[in-house]
Residue frames as qw, qx, qy, qz and C-alpha x, y, z in Angstrom:
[[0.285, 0.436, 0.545, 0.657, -155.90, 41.89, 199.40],
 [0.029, -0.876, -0.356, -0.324, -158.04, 44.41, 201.00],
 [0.387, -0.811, 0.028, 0.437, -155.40, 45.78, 203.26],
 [0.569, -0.112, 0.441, 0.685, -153.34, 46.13, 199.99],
 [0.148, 0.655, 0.470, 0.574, -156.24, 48.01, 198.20],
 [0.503, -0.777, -0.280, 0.255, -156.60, 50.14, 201.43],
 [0.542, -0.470, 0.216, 0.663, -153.18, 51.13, 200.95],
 [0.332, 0.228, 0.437, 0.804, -153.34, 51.81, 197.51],
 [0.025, -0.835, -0.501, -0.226, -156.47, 53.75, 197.71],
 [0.521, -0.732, -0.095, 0.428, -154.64, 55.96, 201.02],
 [0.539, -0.275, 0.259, 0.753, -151.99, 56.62, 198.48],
 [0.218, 0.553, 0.586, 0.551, -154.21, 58.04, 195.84],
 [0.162, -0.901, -0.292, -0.278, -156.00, 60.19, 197.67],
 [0.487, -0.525, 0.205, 0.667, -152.05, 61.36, 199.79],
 [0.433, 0.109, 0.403, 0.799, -151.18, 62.02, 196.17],
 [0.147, 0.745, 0.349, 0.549, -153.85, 64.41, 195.10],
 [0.327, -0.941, -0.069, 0.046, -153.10, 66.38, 198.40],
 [0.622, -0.556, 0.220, 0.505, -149.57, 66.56, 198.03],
 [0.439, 0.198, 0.391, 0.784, -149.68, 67.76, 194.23],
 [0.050, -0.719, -0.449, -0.529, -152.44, 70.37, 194.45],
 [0.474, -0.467, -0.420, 0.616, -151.08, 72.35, 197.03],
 [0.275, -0.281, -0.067, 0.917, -151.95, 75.99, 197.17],
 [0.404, 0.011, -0.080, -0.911, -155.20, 76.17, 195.42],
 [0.403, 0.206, 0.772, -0.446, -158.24, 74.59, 197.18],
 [0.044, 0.333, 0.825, 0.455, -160.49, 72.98, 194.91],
 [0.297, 0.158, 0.423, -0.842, -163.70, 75.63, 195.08],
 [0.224, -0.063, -0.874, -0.426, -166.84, 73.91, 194.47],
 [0.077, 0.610, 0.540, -0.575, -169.58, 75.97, 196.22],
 [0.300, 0.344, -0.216, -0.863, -170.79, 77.69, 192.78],
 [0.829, 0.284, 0.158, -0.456, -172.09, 75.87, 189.83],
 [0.927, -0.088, 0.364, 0.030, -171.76, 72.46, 188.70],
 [0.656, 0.689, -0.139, 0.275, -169.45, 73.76, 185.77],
 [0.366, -0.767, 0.434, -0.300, -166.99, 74.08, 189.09],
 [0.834, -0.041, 0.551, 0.006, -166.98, 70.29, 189.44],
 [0.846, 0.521, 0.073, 0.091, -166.78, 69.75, 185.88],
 [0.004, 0.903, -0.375, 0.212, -163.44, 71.51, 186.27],
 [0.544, -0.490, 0.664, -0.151, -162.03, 68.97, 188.47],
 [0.718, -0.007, 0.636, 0.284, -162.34, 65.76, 186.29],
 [0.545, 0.813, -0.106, -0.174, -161.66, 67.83, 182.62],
 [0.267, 0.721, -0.640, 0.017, -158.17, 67.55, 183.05],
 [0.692, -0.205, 0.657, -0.218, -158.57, 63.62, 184.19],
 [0.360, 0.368, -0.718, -0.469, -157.80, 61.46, 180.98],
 [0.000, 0.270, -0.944, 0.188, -158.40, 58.54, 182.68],
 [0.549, 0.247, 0.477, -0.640, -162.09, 59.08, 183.52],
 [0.371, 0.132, -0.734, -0.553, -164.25, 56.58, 181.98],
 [0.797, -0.114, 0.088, -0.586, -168.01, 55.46, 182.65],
 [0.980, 0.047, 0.059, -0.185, -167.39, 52.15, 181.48],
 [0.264, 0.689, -0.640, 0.215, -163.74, 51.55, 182.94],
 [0.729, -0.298, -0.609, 0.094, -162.84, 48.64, 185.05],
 [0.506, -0.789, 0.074, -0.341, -163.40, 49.18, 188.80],
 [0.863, 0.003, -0.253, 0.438, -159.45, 48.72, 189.82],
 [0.178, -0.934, -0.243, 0.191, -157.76, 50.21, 191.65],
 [0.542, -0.123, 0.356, 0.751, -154.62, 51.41, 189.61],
 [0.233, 0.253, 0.391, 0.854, -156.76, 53.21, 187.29],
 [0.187, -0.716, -0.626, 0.246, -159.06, 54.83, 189.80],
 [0.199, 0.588, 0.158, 0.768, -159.11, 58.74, 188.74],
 [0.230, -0.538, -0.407, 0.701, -158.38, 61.17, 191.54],
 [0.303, 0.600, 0.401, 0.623, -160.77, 63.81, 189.96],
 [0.239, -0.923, -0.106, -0.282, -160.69, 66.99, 192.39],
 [0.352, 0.461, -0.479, 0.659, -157.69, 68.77, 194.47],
 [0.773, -0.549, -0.317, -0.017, -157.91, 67.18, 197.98],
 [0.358, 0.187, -0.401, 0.822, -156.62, 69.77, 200.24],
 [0.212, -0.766, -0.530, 0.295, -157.54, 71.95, 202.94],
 [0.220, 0.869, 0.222, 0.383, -157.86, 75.77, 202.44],
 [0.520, 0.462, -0.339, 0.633, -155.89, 78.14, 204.03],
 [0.332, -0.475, 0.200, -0.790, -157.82, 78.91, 205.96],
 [0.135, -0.076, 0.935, -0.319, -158.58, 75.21, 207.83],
 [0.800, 0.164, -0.053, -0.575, -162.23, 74.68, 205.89],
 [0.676, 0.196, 0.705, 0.086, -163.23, 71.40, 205.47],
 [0.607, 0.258, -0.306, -0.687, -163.48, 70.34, 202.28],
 [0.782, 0.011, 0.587, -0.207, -165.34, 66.98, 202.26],
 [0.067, 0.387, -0.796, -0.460, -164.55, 64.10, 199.84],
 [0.557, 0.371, 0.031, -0.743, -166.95, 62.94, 198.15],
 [0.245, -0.283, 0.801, 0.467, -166.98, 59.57, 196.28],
 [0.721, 0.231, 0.184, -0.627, -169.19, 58.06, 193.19],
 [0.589, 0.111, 0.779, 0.187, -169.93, 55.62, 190.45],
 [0.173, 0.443, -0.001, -0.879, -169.99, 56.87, 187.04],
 [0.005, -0.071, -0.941, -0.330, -172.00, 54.02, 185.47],
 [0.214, 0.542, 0.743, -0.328, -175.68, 55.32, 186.97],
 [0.040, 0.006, 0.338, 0.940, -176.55, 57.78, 184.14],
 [0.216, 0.716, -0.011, 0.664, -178.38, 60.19, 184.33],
 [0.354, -0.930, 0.047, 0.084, -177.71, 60.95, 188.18],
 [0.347, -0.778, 0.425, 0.305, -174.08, 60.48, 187.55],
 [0.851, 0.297, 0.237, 0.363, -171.69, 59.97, 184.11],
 [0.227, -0.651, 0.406, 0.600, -168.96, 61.46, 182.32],
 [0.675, 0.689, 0.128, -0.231, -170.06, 62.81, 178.45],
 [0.900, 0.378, 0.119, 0.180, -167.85, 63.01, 175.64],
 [0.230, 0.870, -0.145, 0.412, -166.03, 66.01, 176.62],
 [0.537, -0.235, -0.616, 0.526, -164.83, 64.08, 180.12],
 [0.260, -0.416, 0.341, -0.802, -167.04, 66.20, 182.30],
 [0.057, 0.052, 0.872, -0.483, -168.62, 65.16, 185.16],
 [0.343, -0.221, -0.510, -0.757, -172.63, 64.98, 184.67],
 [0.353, -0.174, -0.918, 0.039, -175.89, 64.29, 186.23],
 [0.473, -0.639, -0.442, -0.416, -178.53, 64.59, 188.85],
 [0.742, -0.496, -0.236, 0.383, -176.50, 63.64, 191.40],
 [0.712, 0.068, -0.039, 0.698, -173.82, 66.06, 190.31],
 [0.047, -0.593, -0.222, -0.773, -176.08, 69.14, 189.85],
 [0.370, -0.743, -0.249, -0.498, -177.50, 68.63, 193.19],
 [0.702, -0.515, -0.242, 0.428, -174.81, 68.41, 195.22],
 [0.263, 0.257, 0.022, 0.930, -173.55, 71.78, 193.30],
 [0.308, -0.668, -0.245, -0.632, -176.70, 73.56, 194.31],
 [0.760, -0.580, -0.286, 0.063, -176.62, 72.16, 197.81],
 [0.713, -0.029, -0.093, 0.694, -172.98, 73.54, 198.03],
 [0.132, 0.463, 0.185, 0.857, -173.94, 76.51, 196.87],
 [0.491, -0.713, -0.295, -0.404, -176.93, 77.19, 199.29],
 [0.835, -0.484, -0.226, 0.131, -175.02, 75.70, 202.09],
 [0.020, -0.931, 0.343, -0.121, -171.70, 77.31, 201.71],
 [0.737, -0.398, 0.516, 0.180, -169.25, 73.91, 202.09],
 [0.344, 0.646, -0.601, -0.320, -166.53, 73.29, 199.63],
 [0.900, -0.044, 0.423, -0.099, -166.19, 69.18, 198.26],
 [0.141, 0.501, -0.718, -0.462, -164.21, 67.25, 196.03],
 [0.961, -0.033, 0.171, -0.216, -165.57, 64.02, 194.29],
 [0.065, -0.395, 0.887, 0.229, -163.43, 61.12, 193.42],
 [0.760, 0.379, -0.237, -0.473, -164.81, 58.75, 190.68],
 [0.134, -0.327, 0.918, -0.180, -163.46, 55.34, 192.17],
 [0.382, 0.061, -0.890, -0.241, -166.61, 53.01, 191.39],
 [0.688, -0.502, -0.047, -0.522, -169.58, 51.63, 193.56],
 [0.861, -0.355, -0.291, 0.218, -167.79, 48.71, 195.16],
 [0.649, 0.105, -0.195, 0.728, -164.51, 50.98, 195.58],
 [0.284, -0.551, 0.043, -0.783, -166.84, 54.33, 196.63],
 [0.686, -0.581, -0.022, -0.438, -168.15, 52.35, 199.29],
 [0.808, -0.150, -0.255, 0.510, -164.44, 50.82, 200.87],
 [0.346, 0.248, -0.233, 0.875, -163.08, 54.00, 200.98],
 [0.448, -0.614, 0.018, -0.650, -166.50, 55.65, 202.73],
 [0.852, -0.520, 0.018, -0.059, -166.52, 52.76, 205.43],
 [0.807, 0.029, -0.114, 0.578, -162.52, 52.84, 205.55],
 [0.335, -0.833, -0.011, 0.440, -162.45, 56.95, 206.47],
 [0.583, 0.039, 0.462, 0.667, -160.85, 57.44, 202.77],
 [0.132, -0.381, -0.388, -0.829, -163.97, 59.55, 201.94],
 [0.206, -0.097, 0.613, -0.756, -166.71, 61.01, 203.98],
 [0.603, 0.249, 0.745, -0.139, -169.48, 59.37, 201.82],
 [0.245, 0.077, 0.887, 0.383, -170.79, 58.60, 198.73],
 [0.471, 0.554, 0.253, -0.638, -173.65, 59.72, 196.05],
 [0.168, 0.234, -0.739, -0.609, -174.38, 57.54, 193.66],
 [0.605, -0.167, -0.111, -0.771, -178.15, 57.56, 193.26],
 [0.375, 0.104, -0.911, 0.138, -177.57, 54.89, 196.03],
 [0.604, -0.408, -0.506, -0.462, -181.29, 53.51, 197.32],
 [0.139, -0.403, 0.701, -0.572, -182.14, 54.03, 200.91],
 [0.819, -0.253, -0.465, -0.221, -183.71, 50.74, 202.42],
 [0.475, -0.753, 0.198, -0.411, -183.77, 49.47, 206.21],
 [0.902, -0.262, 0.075, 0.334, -181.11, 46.69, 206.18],
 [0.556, 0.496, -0.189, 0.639, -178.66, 49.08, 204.28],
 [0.399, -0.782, 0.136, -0.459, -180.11, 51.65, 207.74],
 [0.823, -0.494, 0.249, -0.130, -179.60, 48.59, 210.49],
 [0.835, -0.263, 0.088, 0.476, -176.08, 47.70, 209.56],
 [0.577, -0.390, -0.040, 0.717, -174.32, 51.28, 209.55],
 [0.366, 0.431, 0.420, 0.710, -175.45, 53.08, 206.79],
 [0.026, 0.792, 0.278, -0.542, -176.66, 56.92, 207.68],
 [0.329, 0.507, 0.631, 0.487, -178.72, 58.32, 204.90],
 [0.093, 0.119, 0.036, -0.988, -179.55, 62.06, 204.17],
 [0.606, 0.376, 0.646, -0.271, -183.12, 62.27, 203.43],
 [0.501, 0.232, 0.679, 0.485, -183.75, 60.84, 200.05],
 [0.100, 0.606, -0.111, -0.781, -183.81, 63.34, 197.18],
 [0.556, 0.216, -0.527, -0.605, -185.39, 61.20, 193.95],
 [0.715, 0.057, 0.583, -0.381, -187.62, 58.10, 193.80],
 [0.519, 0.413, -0.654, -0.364, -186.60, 55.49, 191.61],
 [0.936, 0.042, 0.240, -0.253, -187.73, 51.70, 191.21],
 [0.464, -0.308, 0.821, 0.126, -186.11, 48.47, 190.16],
 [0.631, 0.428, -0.053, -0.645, -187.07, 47.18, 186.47],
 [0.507, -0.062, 0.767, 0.389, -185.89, 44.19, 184.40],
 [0.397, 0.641, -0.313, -0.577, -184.90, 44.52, 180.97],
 [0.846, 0.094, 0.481, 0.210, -184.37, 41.82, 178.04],
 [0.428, -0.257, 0.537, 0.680, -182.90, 41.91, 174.92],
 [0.413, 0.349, -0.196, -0.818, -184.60, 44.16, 171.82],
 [0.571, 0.161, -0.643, -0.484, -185.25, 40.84, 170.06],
 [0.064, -0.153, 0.826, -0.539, -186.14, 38.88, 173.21],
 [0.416, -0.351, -0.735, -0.404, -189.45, 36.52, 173.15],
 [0.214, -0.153, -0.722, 0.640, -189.50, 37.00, 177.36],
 [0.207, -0.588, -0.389, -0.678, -192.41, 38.72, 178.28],
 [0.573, -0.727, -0.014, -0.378, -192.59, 38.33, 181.92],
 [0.412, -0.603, 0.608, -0.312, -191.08, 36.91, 184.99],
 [0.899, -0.103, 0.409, -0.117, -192.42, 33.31, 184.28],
 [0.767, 0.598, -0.233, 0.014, -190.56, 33.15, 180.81],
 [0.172, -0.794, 0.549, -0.193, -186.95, 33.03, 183.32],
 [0.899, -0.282, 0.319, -0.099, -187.58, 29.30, 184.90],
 [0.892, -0.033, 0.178, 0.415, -184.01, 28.02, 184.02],
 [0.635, 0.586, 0.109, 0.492, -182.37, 30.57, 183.28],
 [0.547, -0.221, -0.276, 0.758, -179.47, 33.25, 184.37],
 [0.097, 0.946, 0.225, 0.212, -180.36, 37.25, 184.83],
 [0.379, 0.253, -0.280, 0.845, -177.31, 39.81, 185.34],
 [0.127, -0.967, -0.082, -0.206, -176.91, 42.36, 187.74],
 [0.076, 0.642, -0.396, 0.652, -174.73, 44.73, 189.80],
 [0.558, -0.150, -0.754, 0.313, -173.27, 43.66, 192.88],
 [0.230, -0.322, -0.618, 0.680, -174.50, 45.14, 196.05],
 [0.225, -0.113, -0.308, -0.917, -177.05, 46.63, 194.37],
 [0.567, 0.261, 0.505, -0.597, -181.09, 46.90, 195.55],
 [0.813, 0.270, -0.129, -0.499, -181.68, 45.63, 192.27],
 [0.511, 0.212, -0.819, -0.150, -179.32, 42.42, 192.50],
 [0.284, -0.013, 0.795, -0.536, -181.62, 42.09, 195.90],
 [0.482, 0.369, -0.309, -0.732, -184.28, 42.75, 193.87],
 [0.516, 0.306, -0.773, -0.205, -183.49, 39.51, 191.57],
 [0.303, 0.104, -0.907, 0.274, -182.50, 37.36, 194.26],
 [0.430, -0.009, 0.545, -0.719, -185.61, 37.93, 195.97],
 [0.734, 0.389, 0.006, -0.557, -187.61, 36.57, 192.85],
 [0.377, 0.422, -0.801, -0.198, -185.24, 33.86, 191.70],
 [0.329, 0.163, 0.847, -0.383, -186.80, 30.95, 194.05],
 [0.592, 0.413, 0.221, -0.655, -190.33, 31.90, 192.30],
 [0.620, 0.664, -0.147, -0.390, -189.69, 31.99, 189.17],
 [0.948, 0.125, 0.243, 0.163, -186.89, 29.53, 189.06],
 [0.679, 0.620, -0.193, 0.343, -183.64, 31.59, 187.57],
 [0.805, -0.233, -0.163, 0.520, -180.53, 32.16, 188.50],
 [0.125, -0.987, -0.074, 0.062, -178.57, 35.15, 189.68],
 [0.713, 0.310, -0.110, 0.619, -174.99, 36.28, 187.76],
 [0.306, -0.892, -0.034, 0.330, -173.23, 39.21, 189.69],
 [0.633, 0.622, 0.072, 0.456, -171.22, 41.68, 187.93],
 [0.452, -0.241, -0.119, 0.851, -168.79, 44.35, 189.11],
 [0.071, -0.317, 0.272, 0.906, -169.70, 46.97, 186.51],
 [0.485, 0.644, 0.389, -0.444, -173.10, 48.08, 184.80],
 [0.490, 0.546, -0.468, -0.493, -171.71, 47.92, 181.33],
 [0.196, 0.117, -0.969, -0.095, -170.71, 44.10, 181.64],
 [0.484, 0.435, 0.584, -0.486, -174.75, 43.78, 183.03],
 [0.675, 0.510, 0.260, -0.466, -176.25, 44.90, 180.35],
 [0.331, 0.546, -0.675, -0.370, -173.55, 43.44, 177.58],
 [0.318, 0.006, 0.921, -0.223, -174.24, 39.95, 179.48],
 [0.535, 0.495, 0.606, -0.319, -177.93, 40.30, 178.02],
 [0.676, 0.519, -0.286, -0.439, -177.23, 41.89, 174.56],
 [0.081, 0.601, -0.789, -0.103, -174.83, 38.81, 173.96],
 [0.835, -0.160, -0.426, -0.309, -177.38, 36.09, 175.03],
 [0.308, 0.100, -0.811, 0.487, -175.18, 35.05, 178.26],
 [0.055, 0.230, 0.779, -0.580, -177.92, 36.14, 180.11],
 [0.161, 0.610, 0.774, -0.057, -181.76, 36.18, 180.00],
 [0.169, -0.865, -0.323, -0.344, -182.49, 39.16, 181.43],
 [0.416, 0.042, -0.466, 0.780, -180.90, 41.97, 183.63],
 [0.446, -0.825, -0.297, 0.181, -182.68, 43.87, 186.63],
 [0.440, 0.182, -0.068, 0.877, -181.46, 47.83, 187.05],
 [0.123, 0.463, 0.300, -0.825, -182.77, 51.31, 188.39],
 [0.457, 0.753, 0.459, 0.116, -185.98, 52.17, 185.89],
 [0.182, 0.952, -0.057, -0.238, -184.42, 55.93, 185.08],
 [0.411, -0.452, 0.725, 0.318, -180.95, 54.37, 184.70],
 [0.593, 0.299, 0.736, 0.134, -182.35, 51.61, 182.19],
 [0.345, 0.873, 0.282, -0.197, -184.73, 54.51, 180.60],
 [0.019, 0.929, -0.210, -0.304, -181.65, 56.52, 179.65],
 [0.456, -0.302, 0.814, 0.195, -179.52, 54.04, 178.65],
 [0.511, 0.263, 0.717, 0.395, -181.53, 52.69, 176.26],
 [0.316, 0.921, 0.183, -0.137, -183.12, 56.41, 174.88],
 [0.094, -0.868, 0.279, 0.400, -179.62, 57.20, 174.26],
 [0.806, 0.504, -0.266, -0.161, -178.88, 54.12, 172.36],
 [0.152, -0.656, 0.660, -0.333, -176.23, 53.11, 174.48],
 [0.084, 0.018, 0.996, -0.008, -177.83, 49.29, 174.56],
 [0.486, 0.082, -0.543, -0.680, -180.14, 47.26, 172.90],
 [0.206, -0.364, -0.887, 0.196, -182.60, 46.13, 175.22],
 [0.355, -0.385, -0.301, -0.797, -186.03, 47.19, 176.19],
 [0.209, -0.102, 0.666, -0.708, -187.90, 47.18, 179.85],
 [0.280, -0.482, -0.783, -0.276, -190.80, 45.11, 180.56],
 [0.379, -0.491, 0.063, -0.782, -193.77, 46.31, 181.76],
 [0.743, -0.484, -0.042, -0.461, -195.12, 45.54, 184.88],
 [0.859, 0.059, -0.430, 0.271, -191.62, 44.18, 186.38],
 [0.095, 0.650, -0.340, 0.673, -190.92, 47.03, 188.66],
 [0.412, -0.221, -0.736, 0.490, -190.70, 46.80, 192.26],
 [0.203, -0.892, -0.309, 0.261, -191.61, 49.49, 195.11],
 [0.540, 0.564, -0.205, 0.590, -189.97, 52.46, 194.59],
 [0.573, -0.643, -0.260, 0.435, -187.53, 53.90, 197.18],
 [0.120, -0.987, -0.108, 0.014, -185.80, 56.64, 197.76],
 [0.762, 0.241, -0.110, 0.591, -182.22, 57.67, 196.78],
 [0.275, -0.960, -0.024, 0.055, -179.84, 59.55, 199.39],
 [0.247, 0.748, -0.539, 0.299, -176.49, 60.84, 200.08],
 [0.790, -0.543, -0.285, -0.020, -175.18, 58.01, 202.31],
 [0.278, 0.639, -0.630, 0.342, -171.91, 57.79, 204.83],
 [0.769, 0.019, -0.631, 0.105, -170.48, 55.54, 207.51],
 [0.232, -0.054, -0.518, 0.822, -169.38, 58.00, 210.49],
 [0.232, -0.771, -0.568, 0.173, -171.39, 59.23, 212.89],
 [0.312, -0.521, -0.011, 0.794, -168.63, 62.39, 212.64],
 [0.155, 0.015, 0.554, 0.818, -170.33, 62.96, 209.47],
 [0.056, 0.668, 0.741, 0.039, -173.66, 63.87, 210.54],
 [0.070, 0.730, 0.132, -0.667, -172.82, 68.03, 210.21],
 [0.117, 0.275, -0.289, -0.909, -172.59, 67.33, 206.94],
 [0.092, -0.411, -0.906, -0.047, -175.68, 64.99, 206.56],
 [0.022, -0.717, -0.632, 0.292, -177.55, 67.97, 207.87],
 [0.083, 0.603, -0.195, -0.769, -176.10, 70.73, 206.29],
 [0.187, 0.117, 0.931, 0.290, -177.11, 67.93, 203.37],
 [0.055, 0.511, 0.852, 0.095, -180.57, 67.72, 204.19],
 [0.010, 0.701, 0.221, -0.678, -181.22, 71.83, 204.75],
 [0.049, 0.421, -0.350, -0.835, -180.06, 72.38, 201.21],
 [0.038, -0.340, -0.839, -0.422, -182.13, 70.03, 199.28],
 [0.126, 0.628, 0.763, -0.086, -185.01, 71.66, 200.94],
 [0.103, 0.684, -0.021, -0.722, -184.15, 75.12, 200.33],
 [0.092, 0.277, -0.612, -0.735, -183.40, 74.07, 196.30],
 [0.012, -0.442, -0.822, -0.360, -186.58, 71.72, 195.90],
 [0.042, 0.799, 0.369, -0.474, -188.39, 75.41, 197.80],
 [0.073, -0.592, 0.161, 0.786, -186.52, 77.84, 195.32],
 [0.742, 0.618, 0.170, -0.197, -187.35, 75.73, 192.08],
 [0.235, 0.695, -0.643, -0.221, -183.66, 74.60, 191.45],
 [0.477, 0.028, 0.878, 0.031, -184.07, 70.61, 192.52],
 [0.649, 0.661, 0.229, -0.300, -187.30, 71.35, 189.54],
 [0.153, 0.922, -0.262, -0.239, -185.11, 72.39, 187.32],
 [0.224, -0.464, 0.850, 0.104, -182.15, 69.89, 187.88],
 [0.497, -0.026, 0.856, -0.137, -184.62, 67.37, 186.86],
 [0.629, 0.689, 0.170, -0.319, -186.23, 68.99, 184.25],
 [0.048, 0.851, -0.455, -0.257, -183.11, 69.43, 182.53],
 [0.029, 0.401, -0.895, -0.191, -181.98, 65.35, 182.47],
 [0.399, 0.268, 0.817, -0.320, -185.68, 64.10, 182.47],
 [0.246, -0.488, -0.599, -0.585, -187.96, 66.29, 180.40],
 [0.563, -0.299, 0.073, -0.767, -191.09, 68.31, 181.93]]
């Protein structure tokens, strides 16, 4: 199965280079550059299933005439606000804004492809993509088995939510019972770190809409997610559940990540721009913009 998804993936990304000859995707201006790339993408859809048949190829993977790189880029568009797709099918986010600025400063053209978190991270460690930005937490077992992080450009925690009408109030209220989350996710470690304690069990999901539908629905208790993620989600109305206090973890740090070591010129050409945009008062900005002051 995975040499079959391999393939299929290979072919996706063969296909967007073999139809989009003759004009290089340019995506070293502003983020309204990107947006460009998945407008004309019907397919795109936050809360699509992570398959790969309907994986959107959302940017023109080619090289320039001139033999630039242009790195490929993959994400997940379920983490709102670093990374969704509004009503108009553009691309959005934190993540999305600051890898435009960082382009910009730096001078490297990219394309992203929108392929999911379990399917962003086969194709980075399969050489399909060079890596991956999807406000994806940097911690030292993801370091000590292969990962190579840029340094980390937002600080976000781990939170657990319940349902709006939910009696739960804490951790102890769990003891028998099931909590969603997202596979390979710091927050379904998170969980599983507390489930012994406290006594519940631990459902794994593919997809961050079937998390938090698990809990409005009563299938599950409670569901464990990124706190800004959660935050936004539920300010927008987008689901009916509400964060407890005092359930957060540490927070860590979220970077750009990849799998090759041949990918450390752009890991550094990475880590130069974030500091020039969080010096110039554009990282400020990016955040003001999908946070608030």
């Amino acid at each position: 199965m995975k040499r079959k998804f391999c393939l299929l993936l290979a072919g996706l990304l063969l296909t967007g280079v073999m139809t989009s000859c003759g004009t290089p995707a340019e995506t070293t201006g502003s983020v309204s550059d990107t947006d460009t790339q998945v407008a004309d993408t019907d397919s795109v859809a936050a809360d699509g299933p992570e398959t790969a048949p309907d994986m959107p190829d959302t940017g023109d993977n080619v090289q320039p005439d001139n033999g630039e790189k242009v790195w490929v880029i993959a994400t997940d568009t379920s983490f709102k606000p670093f990374e969704y797709v509004n009503a108009s099918g553009e691309l959005m986010g934190i993540d999305i804004d600051i890898l435009s600025a960082i382009a910009e400063d730096q001078g490297f053209k990219y394309t992203i492809q929108v392929l999911g978190w379990d399917s962003s991270l086969e194709a980075c460690q399969t050489g399909l993509a060079d890596g991956m930005m999807a406000s994806v937490s940097i911690t030292e077992d993801r370091k000590a088995a292969g990962w190579i992080f840029s340094d980390g450009y937002f600080e976000s925690n781990q939170v657990m939510a319940v349902a709006d009408n939910s009696d739960i109030t804490g951790f102890e209220d769990l003891a028998g019972r099931e909590v969603a989350v997202k596979t390979e996710t710091v927050s379904a470690e998170y969980a599983k770190s507390l489930s012994d304690k406290y006594g519940f069990s631990v459902a794994y999901f593919e997809e961050s809409p079937q998390v938090y539908q698990a809990v409005a629905d009563g299938k599950a208790a409670a569901c464990f997610d990124d706190a800004p993620i959660l935050a936004s989600k539920i300010r927008d109305a987008d689901i009916t559940l509400k964060i407890l206090e005092d359930t957060g973890n540490e927070p860590t740090q979220c970077g750009f990540v990849t799998f090759n070591e041949s990918n450390r010129e752009f890991i550094d050409m990475f880590n130069k721009g974030l500091s020039n945009i969080r010096a110039d008062g554009r990282y400020d900005a990016i955040i003001a913009k999908y946070l608030g002051e």
